[in-house]
Backbone as a printed PyTorch tensor [residue, N CA C, xyz], in Angstrom:
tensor([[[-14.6210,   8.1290,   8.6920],
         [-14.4890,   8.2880,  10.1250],
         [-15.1150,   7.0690,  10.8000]],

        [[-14.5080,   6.7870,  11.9990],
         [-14.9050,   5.3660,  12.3500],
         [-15.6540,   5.7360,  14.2260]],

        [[-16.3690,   5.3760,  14.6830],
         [-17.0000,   5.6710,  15.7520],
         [-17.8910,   4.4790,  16.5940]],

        [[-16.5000,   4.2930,  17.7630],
         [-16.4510,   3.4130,  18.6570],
         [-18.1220,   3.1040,  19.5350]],

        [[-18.7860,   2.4900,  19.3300],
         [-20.0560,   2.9000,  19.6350],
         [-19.8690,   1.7310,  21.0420]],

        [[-20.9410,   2.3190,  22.4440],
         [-20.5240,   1.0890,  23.3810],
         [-21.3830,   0.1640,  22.9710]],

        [[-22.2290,  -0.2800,  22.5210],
         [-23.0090,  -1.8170,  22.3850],
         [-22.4360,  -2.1660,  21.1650]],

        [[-21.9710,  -1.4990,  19.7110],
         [-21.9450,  -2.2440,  18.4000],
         [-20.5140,  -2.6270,  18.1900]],

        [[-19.6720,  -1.6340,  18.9350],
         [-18.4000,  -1.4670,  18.6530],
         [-17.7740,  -0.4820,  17.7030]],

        [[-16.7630,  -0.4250,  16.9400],
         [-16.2660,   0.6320,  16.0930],
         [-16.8340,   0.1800,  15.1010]],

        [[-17.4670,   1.5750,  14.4810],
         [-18.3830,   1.3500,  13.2520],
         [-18.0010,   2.6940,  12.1220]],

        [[-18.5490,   2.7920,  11.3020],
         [-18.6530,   3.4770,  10.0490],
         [-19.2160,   4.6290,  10.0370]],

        [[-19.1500,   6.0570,  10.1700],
         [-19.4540,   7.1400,  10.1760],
         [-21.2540,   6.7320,   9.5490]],

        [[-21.3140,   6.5370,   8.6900],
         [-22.3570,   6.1290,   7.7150],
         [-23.4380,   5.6120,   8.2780]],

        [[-23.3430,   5.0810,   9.8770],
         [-24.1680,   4.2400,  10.4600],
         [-25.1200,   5.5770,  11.3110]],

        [[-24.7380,   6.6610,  11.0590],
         [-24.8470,   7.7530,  11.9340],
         [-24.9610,   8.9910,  11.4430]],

        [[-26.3980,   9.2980,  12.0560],
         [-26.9180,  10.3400,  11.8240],
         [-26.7120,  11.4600,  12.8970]],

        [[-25.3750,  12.7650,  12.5400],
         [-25.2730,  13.6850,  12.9790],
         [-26.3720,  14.9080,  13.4900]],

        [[-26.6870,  15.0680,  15.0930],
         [-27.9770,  16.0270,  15.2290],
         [-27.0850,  17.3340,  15.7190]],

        [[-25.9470,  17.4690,  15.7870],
         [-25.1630,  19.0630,  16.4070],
         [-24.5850,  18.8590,  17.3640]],

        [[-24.4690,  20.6420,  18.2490],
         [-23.9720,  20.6750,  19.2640],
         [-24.4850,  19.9030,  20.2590]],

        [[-24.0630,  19.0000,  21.1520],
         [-23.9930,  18.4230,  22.6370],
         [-24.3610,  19.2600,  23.7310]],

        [[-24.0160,  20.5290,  23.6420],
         [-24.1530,  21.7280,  25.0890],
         [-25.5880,  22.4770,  24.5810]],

        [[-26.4380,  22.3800,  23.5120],
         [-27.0030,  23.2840,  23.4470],
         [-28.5380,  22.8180,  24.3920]],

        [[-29.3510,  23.5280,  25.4660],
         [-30.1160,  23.5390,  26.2970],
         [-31.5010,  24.0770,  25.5230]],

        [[-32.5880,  23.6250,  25.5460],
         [-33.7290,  24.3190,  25.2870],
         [-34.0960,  25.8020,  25.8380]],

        [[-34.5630,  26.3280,  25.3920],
         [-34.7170,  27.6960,  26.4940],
         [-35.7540,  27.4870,  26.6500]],

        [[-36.7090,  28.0930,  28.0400],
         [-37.8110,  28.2280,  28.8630],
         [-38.8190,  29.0200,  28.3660]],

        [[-39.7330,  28.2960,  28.1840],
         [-40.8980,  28.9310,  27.0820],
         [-41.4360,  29.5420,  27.7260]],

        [[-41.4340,  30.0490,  28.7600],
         [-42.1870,  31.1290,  29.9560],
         [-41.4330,  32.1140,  29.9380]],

        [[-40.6150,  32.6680,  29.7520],
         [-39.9450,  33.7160,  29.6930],
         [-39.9270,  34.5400,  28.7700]],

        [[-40.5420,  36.1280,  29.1410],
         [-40.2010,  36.9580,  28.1880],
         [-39.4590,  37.4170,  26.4060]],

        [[-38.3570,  36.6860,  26.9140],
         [-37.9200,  36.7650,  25.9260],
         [-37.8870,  35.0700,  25.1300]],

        [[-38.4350,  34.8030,  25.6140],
         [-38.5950,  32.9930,  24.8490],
         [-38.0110,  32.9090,  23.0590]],

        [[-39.2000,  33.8750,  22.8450],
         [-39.2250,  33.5710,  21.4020],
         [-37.3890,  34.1250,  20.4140]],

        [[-37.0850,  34.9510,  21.2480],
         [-35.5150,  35.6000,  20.6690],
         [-34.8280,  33.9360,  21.1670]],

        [[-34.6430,  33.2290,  22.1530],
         [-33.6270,  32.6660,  22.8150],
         [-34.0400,  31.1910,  22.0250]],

        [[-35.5650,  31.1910,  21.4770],
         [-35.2920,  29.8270,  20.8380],
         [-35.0500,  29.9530,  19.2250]],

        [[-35.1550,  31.0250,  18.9610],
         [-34.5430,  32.0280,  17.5910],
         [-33.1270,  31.5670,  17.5740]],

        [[-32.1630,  31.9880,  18.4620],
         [-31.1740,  31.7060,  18.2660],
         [-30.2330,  30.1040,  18.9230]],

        [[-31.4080,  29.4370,  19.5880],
         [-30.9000,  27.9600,  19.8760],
         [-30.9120,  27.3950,  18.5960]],

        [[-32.4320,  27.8170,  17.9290],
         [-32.2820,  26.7050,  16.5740],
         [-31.3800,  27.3710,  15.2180]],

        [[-31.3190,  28.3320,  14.7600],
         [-30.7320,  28.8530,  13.8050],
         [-28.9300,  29.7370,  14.0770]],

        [[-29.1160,  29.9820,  15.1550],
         [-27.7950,  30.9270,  15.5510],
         [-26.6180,  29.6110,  16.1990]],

        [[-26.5450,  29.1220,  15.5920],
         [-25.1660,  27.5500,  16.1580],
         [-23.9740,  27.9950,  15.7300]],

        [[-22.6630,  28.0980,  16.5040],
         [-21.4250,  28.3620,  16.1780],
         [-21.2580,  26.6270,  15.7810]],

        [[-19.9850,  27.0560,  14.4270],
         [-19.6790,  26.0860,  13.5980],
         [-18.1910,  25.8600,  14.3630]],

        [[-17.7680,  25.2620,  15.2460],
         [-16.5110,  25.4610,  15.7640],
         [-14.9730,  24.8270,  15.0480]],

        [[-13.8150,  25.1270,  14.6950],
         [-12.9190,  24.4340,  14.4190],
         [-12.0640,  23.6320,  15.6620]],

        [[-11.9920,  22.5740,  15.8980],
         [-11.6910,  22.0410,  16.9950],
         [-12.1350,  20.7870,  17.4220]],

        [[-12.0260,  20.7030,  19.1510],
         [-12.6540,  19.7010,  19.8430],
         [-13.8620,  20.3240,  20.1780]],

        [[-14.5990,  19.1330,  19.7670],
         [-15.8840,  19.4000,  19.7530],
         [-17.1410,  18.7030,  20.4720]],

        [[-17.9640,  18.6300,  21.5090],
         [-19.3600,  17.2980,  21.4570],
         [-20.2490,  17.8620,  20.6930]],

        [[-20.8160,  17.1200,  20.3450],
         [-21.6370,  16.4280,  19.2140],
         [-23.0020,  15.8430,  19.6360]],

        [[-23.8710,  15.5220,  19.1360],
         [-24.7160,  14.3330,  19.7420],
         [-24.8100,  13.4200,  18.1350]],

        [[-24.7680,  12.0990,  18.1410],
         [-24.6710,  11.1930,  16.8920],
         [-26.0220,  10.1600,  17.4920]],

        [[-27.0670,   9.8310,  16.3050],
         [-27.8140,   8.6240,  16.0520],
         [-26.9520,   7.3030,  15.9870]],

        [[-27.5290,   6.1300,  16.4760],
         [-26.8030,   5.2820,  15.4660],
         [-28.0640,   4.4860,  14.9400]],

        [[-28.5690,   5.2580,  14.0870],
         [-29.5080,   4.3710,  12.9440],
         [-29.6540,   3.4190,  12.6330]],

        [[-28.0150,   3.2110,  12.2890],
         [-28.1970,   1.9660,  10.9670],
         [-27.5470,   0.8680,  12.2760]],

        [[-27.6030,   0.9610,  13.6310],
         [-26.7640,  -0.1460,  14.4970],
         [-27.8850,  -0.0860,  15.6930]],

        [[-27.8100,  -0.1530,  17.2890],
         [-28.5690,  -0.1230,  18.3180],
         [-29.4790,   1.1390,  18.4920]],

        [[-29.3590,   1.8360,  17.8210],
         [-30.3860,   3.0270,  17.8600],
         [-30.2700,   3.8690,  19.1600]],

        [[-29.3440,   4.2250,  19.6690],
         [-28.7680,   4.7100,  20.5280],
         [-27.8780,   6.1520,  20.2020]],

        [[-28.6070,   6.8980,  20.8480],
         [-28.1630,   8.4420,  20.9010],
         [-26.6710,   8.6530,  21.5230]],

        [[-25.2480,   9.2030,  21.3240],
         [-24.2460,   9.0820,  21.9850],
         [-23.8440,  10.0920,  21.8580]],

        [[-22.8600,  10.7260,  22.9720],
         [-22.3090,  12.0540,  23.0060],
         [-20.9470,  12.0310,  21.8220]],

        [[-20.7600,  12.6200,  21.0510],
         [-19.3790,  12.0180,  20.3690],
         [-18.4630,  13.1860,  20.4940]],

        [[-16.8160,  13.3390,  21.3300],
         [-16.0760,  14.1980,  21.5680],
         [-15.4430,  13.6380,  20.7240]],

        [[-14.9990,  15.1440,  19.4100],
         [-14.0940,  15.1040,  18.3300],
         [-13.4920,  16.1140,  18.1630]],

        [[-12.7780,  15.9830,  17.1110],
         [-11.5820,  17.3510,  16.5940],
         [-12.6020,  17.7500,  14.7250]],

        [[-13.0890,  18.3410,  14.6020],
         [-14.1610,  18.4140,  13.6480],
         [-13.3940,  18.9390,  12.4830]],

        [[-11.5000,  18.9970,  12.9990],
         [-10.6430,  19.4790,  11.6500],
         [-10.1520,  18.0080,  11.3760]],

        [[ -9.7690,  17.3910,  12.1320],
         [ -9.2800,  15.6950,  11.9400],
         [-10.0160,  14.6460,  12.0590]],

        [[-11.5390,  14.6290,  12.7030],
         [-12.3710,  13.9360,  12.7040],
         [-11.6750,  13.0430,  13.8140]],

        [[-10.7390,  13.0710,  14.2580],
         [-10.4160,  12.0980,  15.3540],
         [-11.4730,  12.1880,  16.9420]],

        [[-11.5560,  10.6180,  17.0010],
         [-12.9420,  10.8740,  18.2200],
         [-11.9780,  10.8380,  19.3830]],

        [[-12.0110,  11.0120,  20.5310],
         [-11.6620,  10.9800,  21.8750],
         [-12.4210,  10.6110,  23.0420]],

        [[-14.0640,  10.6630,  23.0380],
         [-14.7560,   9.9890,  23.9460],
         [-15.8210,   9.8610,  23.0550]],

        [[-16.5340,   8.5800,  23.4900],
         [-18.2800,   8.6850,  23.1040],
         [-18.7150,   7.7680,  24.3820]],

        [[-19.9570,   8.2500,  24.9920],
         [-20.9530,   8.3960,  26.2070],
         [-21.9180,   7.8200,  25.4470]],

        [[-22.6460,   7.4760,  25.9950],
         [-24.4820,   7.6630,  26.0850],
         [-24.7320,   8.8500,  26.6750]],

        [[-25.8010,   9.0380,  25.5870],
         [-26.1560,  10.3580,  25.8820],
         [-27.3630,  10.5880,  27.6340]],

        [[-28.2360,   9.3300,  27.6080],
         [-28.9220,   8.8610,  28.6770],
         [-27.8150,   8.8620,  30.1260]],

        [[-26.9630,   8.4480,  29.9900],
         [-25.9750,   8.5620,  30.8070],
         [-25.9140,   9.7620,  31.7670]],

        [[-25.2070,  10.6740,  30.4650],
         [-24.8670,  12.3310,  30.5420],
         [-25.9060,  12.9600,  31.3200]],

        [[-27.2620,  12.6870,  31.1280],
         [-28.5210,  13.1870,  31.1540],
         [-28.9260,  13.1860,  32.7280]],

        [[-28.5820,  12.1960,  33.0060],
         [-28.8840,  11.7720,  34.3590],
         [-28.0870,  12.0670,  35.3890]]])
């Protein structure tokens, strides 16, 4: 799989260290139920077939965190962001 990175350019799956879902939010450690909701942020992740975001390292290139929108049955990418971007 090849992944268009914006500073390195299209690079090598290999350069990149996969961290998961893109949408998933911390939950609020003040809340009642805290401890169930970060129970299931870290261990309860749907494995989706489809288009997908992602968040990708690029380790082995600018060291830059990027959103990566894919098809996780074809590996075909369709957008990658900065994730700093998104954030803001």
């Amino acid at each position: 799989m090849r992944i268009p990175c914006p500073f390195c350019g299209e690079r090598d799956s290999s350069e990149f260290t996969v961290s998961g879902d893109a949408n998933v939010r911390r939950p609020d450690g003040n809340l009642p139920e805290a401890r169930s909701q970060f129970f299931d942020a870290v261990y309860l992740r749907d494995n989706p077939a489809g288009r997908h975001t992602e968040l990708w390292y690029h380790g082995g290139g600018c060291r830059s965190w990027l959103r990566v929108n894919r098809d996780t049955r074809s590996h075909e990418v369709f957008t990658v962001t900065l994730a700093s971007e998104v954030a803001r």
